[in-house]
N, C-alpha and C positions, 0 to 999 in steps of 0.2 A: 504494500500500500504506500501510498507516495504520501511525505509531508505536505502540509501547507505551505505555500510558497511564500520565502522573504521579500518582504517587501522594502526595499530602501527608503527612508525617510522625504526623502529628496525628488520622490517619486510624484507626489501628491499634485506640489507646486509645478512642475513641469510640467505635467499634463492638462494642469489649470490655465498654463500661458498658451498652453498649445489652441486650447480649446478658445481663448479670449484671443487670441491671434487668426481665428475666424477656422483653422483645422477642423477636422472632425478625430474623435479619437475611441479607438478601441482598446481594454486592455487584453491582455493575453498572459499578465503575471500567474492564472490557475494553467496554462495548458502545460508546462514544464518541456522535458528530454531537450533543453537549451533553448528550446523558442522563446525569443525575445519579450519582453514587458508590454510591450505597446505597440498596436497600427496605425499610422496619421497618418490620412489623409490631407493634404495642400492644392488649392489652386493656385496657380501663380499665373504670370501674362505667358509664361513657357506652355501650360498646360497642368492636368493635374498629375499630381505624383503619387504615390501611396508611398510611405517610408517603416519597415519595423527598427523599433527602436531599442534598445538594452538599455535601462538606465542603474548608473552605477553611483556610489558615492567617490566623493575623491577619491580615495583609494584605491578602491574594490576593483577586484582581479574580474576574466571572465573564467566561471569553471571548465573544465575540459571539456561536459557538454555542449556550452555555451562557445566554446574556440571552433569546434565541430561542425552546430549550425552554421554560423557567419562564413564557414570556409566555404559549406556545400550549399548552402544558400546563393540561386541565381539571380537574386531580385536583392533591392538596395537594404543594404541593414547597418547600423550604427550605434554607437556606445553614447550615449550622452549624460553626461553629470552634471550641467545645471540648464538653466534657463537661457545663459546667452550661447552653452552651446546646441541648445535648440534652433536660437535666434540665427546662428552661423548655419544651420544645415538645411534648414529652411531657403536660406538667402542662396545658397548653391542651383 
């Protein structure tokens, strides 16, 4: 049986700017075997983009599941630990 998945602190407010920055957002912090914390969706004048995201605290490692996904994942995926590195991955 799988634990309940940790949640980082840091998690909350991120997902709150994403959301007030006009994103849509899903979490994904229950699905586990490395799948990322979150799905945002962005419109930008580019088009829209879907991004999963891993969010970490400053420190925090990705565990070996989580190196795994990102490698074998075909589609955009990204670590972000705060808010303006949301702000920076958006703006990409």
């Amino acid at each position: 049986m799988r634990r309940a998945a940790k949640v980082d602190q840091n998690q909350h407010p991120i997902l709150q700017a994403a959301e007030q920055m006009g994103c849509t957002v899903v979490s994904l912090a229950q699905v586990g075997k490395g799948c990322p914390d979150a799905l945002i969706g962005h419109a930008s004048p580019r088009g829209r983009v879907n991004i999963l995201i891993e969010i970490k605290a400053d420190k925090g490692t990705l565990t070996p599941e989580q190196v795994r996904f990102h490698r074998e994942w075909r589609g955009q995926v990204a670590v972000v630990r705060c808010v303006n590195d949301l702000l920076a991955l958006l703006r990409r």
